[in-house]
Backbone as CSV, one residue per row, in Angstrom:
resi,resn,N_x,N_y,N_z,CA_x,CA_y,CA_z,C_x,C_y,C_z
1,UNK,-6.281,-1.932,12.456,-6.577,-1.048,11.328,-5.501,0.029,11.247
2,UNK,-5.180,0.423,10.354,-4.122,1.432,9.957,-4.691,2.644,10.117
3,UNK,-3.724,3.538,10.438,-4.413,4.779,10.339,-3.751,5.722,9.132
4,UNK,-2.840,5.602,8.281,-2.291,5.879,7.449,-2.648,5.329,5.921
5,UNK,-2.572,5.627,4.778,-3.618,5.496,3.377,-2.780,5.866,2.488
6,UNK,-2.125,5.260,1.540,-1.681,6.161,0.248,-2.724,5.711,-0.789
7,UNK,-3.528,6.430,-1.641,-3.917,6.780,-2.736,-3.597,7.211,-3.940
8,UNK,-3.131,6.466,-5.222,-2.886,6.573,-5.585,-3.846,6.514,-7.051
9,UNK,-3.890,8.229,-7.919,-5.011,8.095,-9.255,-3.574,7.183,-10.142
10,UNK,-4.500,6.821,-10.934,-3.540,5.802,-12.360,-2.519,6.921,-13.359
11,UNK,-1.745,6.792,-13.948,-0.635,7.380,-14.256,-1.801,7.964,-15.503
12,UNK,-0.923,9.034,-16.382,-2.462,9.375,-17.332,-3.387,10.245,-17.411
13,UNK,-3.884,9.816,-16.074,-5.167,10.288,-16.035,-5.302,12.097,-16.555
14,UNK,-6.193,12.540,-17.338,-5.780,14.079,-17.135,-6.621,14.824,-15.786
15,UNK,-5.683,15.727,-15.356,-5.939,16.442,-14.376,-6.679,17.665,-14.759
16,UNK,-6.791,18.963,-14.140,-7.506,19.702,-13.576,-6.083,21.227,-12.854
17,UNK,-5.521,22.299,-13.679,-4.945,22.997,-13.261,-5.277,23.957,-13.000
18,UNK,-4.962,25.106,-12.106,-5.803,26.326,-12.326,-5.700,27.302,-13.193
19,UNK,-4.501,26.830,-13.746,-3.767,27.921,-15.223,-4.868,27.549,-15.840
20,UNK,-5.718,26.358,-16.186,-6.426,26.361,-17.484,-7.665,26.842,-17.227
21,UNK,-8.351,27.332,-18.093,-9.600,27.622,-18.218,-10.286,27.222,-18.990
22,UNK,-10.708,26.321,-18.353,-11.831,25.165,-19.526,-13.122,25.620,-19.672
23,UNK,-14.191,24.835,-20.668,-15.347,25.517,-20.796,-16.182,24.603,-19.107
24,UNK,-17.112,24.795,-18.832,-17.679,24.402,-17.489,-17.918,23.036,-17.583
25,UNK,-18.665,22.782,-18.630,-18.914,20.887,-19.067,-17.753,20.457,-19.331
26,UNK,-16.752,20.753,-19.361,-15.217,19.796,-19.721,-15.182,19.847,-18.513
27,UNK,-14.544,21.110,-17.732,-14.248,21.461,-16.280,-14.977,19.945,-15.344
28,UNK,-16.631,19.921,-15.942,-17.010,19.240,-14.800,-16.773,17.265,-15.402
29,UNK,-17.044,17.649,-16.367,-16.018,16.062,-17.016,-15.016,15.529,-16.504
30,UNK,-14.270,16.450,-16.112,-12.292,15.945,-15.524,-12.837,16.025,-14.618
31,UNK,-13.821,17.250,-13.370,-14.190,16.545,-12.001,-14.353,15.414,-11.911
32,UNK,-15.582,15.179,-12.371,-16.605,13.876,-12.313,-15.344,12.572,-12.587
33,UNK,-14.731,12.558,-13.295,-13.680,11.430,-13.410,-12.378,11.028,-12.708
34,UNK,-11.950,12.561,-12.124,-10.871,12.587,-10.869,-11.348,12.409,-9.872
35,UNK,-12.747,12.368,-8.979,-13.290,11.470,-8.155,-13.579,10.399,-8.471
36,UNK,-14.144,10.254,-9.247,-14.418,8.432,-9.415,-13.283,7.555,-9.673
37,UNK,-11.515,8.675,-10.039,-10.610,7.639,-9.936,-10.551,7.420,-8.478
38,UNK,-10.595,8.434,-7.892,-10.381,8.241,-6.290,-11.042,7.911,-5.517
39,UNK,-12.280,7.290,-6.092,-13.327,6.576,-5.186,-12.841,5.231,-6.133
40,UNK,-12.575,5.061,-7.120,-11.852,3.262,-7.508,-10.705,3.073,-6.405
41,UNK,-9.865,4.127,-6.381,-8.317,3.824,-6.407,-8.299,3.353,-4.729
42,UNK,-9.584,3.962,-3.890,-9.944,3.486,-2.499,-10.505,2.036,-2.343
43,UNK,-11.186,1.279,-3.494,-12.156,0.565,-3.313,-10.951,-0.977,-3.948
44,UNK,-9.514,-0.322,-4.885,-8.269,-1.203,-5.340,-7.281,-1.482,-4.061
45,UNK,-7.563,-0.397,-3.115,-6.401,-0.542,-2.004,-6.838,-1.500,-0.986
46,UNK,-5.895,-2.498,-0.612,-6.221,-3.694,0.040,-6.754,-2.942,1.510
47,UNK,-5.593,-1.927,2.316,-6.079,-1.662,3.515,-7.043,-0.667,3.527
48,UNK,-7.285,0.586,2.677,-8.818,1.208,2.092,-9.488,-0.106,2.145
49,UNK,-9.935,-0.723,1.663,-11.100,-1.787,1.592,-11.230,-2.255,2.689
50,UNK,-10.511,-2.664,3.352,-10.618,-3.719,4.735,-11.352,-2.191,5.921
51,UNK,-10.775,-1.032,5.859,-11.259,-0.331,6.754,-12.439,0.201,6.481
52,UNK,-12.561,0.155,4.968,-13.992,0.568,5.232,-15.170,-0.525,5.392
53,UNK,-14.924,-1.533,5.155,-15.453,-2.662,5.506,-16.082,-2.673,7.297
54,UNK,-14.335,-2.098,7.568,-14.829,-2.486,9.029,-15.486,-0.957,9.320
55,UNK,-15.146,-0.261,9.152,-16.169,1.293,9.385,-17.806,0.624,9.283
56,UNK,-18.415,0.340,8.268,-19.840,0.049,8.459,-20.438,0.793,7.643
57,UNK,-21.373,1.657,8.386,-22.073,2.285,7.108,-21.151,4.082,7.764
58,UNK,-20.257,4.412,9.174,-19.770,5.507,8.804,-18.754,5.502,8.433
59,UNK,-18.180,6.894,8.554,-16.535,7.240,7.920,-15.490,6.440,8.300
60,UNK,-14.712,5.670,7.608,-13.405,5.462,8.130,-12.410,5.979,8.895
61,UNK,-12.455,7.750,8.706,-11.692,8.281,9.443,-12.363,9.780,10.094
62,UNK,-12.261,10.091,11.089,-13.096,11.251,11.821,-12.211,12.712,11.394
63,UNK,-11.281,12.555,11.481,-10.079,13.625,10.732,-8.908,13.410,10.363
64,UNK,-8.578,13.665,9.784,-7.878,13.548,8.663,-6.524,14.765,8.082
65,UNK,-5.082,14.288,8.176,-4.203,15.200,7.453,-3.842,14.611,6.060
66,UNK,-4.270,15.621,5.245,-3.925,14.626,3.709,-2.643,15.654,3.210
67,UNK,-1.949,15.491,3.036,-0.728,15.209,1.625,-1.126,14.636,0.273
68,UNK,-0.660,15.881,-0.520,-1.221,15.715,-1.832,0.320,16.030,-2.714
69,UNK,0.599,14.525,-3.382,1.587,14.573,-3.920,1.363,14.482,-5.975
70,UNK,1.813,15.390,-6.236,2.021,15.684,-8.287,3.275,15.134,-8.252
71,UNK,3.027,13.681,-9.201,4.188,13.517,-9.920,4.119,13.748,-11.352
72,UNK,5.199,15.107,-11.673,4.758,15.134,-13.283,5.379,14.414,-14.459
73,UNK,4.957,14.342,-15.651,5.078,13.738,-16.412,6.421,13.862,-17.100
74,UNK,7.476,14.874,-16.476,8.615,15.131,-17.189,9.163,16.166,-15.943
75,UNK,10.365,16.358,-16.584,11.090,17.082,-15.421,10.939,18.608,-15.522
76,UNK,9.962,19.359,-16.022,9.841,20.460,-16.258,9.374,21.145,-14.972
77,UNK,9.894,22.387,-14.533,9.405,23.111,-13.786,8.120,23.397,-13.714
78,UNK,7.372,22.843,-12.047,5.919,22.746,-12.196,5.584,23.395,-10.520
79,UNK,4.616,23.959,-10.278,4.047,24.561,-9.396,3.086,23.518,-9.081
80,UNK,3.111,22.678,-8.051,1.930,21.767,-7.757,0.796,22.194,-6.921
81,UNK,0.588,23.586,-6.490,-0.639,24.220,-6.016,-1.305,24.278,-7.417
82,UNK,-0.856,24.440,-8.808,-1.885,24.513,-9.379,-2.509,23.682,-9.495
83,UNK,-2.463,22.582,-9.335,-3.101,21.169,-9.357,-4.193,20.813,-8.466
84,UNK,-4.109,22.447,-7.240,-5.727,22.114,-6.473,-7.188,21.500,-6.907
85,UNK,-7.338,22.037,-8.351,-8.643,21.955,-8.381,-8.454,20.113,-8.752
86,UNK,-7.689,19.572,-8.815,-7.204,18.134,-9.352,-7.426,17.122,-7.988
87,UNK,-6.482,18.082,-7.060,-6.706,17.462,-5.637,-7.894,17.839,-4.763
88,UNK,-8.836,18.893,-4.881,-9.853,19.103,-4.822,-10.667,17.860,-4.986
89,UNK,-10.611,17.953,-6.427,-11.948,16.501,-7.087,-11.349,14.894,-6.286
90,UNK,-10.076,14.752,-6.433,-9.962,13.921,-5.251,-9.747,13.764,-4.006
91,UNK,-9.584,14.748,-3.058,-10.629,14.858,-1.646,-12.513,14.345,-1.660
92,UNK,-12.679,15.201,-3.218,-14.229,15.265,-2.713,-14.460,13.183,-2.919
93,UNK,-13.572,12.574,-3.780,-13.538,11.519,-4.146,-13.866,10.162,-2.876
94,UNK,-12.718,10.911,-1.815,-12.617,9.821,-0.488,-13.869,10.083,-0.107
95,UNK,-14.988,11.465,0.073,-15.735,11.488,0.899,-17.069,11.036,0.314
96,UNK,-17.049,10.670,-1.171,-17.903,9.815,-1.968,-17.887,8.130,-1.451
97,UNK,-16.213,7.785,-1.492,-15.918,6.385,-0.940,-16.135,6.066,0.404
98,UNK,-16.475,7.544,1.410,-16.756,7.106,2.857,-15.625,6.885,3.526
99,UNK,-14.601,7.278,2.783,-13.333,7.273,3.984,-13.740,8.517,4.875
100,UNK,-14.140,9.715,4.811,-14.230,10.904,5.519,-15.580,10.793,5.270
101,UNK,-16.282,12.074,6.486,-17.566,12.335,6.447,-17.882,13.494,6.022
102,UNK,-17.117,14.583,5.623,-17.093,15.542,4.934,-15.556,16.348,5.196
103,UNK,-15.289,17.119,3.978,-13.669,17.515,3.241,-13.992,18.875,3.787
104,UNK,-14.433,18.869,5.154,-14.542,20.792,5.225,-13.426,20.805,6.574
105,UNK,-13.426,21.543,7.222,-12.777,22.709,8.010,-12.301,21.516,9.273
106,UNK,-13.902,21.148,9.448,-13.308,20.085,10.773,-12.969,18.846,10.459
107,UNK,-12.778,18.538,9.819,-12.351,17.196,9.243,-10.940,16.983,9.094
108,UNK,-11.031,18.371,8.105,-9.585,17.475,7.072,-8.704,19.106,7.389
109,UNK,-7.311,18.718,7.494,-6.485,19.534,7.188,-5.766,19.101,6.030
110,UNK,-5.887,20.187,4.752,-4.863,19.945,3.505,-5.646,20.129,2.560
111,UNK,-5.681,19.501,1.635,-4.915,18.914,1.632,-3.255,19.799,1.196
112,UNK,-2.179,19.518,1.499,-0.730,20.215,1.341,-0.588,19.409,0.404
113,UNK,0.198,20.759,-1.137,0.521,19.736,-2.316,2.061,19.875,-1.970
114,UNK,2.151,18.981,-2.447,4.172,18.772,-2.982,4.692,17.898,-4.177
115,UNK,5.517,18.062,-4.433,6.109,17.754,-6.554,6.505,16.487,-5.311
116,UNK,6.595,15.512,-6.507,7.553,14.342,-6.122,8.019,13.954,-7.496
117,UNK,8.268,12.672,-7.473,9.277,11.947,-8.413,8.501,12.142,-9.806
118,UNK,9.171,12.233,-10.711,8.566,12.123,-12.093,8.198,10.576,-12.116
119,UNK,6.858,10.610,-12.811,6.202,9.279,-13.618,5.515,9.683,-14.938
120,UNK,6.151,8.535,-15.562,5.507,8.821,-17.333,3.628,9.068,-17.241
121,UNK,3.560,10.231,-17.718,2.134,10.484,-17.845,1.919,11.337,-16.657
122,UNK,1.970,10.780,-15.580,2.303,12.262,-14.774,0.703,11.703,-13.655
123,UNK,0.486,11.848,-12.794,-0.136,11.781,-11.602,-0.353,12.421,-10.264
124,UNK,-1.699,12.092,-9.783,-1.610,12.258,-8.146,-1.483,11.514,-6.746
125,UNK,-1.237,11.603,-5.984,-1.634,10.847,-5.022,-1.822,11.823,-3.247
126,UNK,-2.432,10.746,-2.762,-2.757,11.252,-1.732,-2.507,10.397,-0.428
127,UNK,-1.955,11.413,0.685,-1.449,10.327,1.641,-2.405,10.965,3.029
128,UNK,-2.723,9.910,3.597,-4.053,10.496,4.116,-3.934,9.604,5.350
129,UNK,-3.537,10.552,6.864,-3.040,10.278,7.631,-4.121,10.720,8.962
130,UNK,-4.905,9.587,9.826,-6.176,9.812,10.498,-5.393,10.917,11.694
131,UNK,-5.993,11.675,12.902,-5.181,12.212,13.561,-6.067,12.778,14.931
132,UNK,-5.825,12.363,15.579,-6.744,12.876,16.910,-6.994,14.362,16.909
133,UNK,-8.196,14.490,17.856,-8.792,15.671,18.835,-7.444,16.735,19.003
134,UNK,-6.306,16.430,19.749,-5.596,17.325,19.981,-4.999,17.501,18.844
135,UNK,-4.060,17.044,17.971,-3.220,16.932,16.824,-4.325,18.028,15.408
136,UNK,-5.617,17.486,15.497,-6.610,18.369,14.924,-6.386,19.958,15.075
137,UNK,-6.838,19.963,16.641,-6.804,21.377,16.934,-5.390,21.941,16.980
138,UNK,-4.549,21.076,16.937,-2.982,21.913,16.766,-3.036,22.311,15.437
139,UNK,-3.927,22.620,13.998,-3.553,22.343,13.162,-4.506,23.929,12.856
140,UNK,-5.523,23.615,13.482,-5.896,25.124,13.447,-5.869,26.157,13.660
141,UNK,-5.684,26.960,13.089,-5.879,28.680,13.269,-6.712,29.411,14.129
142,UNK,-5.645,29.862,15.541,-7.004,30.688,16.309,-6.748,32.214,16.177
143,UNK,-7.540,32.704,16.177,-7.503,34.029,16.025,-8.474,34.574,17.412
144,UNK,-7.616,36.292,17.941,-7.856,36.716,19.270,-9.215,37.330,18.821
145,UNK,-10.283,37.157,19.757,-11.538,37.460,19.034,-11.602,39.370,20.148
């Protein structure tokens, strides 16, 4: 089984920025549909399918470093943190599909956005990399109590 995942939503799709301010029922419209691309786009991927197959009824992966890559639709200067609430709805997406058992603190580190290559229509993806006990806790923040 692999421990490595690229995810990829379909070119198109509209996203979710934080510049915009939508009314709450649109807002939750583009949620509701940027997970369910990312609970398809898990269920289209040959090695997503086979692992969760073999997972059973738990998580595929116990923790998790995700990379969250915006490719935009043109070469215009773009800030891809705004695109959290985009990569947000697809985090919460894998943990609908059962790759993760929940997108909080101990689980998942990231997800980290970064611009990549332009594609017509413009997209996300997610690279979602399993990671041990130690590699976990290297990732967290301790603070001197």
């Amino acid at each position: 089984m692999t421990s490595y995942f690229t995810i990829a939503l379909p070119p198109g799709l509209p996203l979710l920025n934080s510049n915009q301010r939508p009314h709450h029922k649109v807002k939750a419209k583009l949620t509701a549909a940027i997970r369910a691309a990312a609970m398809e786009a898990c269920s289209e991927n040959p090695d997503m399918r086979a692992a969760l197959a073999a997972a059973g009824t738990g998580p595929v992966l116990q923790r998790a470093y995700i990379l969250g890559v915006l490719n935009p639709p043109s070469r215009r200067r773009a800030d891809p943190a705004n695109w959290y609430p985009s990569f947000k709805a697809a985090v919460d997406g894998l943990v609908d599909a059962g790759v993760l058992e929940d997108d909080d603190h101990t689980h998942v580190v990231g997800p980290d956005m970064r611009i990549g290559p332009v594609i017509k229509g413009g997209r996300i993806s997610l690279y979602i990399q399993a990671v041990d006990e130690v590699t976990f806790a290297a990732f967290q923040w301790r603070t001197a109590s």
